[in-house]
N, C-alpha and C positions, 0 to 999 in steps of 0.2 A: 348539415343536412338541409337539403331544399324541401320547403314546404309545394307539394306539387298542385296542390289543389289549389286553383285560384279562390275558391271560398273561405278556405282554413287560411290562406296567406291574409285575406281580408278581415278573419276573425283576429290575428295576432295584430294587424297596425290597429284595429278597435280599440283592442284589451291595451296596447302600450300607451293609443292616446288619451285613455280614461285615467285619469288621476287615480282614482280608489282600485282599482283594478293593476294598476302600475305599485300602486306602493301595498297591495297582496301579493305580486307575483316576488318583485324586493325582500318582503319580509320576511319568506318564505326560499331563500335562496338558498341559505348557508345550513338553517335548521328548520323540523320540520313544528307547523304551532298549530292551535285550535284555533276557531272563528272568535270567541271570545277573546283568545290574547291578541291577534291581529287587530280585534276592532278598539283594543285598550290601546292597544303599544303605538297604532298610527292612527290613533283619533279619528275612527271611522265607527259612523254611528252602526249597531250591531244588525239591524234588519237587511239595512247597504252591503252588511259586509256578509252576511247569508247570501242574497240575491247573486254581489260579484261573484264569489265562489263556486255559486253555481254554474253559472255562464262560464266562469273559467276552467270549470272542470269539464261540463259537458263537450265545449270546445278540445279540451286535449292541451292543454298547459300545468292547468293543477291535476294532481294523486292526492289519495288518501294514502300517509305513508305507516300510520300504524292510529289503531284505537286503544284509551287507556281509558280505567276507573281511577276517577278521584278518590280522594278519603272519605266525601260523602257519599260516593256510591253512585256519582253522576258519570255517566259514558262519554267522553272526549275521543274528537277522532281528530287528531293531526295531519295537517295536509304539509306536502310539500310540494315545491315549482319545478315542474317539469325542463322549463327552458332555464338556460344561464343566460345564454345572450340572443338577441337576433338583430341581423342586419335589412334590411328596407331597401330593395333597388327600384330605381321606378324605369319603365323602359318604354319602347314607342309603344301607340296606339291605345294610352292608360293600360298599361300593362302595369302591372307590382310583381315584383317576385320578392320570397322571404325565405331568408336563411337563419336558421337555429341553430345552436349548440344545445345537446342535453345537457342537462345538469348532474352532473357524477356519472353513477356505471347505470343508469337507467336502461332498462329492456326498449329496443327499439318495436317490440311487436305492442307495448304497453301502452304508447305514445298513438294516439287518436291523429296525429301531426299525419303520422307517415303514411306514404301511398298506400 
């Protein structure tokens, strides 16, 4: 899927060149986890990892894929990564265009990404 907006194209090379931001979208591929096990599991200090998530949700990469109660009664919401892959073309006149792949059977109306 082409990202059409050249703003949200600009948001994705952001989020892939940011280290903390790259290894949240990663951790979050295959299964979906809280901010807390993200900022345990890739050693990201936990306020860093608040902040990215937010950026990367409001952009349209991260979902909230389900909320759970712990045994203490504390509310965990699990995020999963919208994108599996994307590809980076660079074309004349500083042009970017970006290409994603969803991640699973994700609703394309769900994704902040698409036109």
């Amino acid at each position: 899927m082409l990202v059409s907006d050249p703003a949200k194209s600009l948001d994705v090379v952001k989020a892939l060149a940011d280290s903390y931001s790259r290894k949240i979208l990663f951790s979050t591929i295959s299964k979906s986890s809280s901010i807390e096990e993200i900022s345990q599991q890739m050693h990201i200090p936990i306020s860093t990892c608040y902040r990215k998530m937010q950026s990367l949700e409001s952009s349209g990469m991260m979902r909230r894929d389900k909320t759970i109660i712990d045994d203490h009664g504390k509310k965990l919401v699990l995020y999963l990564s919208i994108l599996k892959n994307a590809t980076i073309n660079f074309g004349s006149e500083e042009e970017i265009s970006v290409e994603v792949s969803l991640n699973g059977n994700l609703e394309l109306d769900s994704l902040i990404l698409a036109p």
